[in-house]
C-alpha positions in Angstrom: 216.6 172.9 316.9 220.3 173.0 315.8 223.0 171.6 317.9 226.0 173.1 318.0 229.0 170.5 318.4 232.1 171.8 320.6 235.3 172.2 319.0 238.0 169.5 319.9 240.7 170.7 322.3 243.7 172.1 320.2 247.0 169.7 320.1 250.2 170.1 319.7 250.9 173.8 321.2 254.8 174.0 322.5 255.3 173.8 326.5 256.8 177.7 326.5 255.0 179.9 324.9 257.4 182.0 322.4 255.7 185.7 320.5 257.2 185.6 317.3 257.0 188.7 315.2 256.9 188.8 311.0 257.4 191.9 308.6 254.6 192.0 306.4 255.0 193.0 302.7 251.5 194.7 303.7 253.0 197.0 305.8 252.1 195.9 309.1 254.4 193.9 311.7 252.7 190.9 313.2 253.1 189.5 316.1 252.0 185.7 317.1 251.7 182.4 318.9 251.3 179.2 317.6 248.6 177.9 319.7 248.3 174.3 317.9 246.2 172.4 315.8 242.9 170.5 316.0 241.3 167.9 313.8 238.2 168.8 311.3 235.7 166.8 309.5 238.6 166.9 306.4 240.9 168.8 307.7 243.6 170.0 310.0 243.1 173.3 311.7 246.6 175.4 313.1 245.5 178.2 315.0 247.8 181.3 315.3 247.0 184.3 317.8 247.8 187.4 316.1 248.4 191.0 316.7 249.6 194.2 315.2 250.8 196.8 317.5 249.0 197.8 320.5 245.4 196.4 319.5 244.1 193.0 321.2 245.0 189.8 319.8 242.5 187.4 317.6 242.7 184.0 316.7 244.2 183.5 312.7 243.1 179.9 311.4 245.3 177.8 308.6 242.7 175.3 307.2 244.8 172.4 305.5 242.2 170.1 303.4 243.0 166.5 304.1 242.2 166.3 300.2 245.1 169.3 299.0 247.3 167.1 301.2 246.1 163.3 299.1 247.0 164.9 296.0 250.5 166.2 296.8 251.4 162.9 298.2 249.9 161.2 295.6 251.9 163.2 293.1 255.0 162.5 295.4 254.8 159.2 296.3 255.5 159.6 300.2 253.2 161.0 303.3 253.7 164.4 304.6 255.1 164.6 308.5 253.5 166.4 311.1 256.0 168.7 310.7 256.0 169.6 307.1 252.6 169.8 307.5 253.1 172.9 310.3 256.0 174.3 308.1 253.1 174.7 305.6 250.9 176.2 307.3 253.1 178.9 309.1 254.0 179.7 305.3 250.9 180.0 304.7 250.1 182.5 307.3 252.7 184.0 306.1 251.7 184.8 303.0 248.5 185.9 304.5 250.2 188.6 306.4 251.7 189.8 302.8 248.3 189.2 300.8 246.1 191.0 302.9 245.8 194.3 302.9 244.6 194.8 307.1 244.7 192.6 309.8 241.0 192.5 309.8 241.2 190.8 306.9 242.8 187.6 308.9 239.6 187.0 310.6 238.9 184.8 307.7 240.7 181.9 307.9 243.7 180.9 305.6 242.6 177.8 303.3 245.7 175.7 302.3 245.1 174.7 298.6 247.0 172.2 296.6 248.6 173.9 294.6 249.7 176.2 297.6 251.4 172.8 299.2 253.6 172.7 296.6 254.5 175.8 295.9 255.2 176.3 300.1 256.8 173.4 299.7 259.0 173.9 296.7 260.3 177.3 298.1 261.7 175.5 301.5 263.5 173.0 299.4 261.2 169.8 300.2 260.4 167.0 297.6 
């Protein structure tokens, strides 16, 4: 008989609610709510709630790997804040909105690489 273990309580989600809407190179306009985050097993999870136009909302996951995160600060020598760690994964979804070609597409969740971290990184000017 499996076991299912209940997700932790998400963190971090701002006192006031703000929709926030992004242009995607896809085509589609999104809107969405950061909801916050929640610690994996060997990760960090930032959940987004997402729509395009009229249709319901869904939940959009950013899975940053506690290893893609080692090996940038490894490389650079310093820890990543809490923040830069949400700048990276709102990039990230982001780029998901671009990438994919329907919002159905989202369902899957976004998986932060290391390579991604520095890239994000690089384009908003942190070192």
């Amino acid at each position: 008989m499996w076991f299912w273990r209940k997700k932790a309580p998400l963190s971090g989600a701002p006192a006031v609610r703000r929709q926030k809407s992004y242009s995607g190179q896809s085509g589609y306009v999104y809107q969405y709510f950061y909801e916050g985050y929640r610690r994996l097993r060997s990760a960090t999870e930032f959940v987004f709630d997402v729509t395009s136009g009229p249709k319901p909302s869904f939940p959009v996951k950013v899975v940053l790997h506690d290893e893609a995160v080692a090996t940038w600060e490894a490389a650079h020598g310093r820890s990543l804040t809490s923040t830069e760690r949400y700048a990276v994964a709102k990039i990230a979804l982001f780029r998901a909105f671009d990438e994919r070609p329907t919002p159905a597409h989202l369902r899957e969740a976004v998986q932060v690489r290391s390579a991604d971290i520095g890239d994000i990184l690089e384009t908003l000017g942190i070192d």
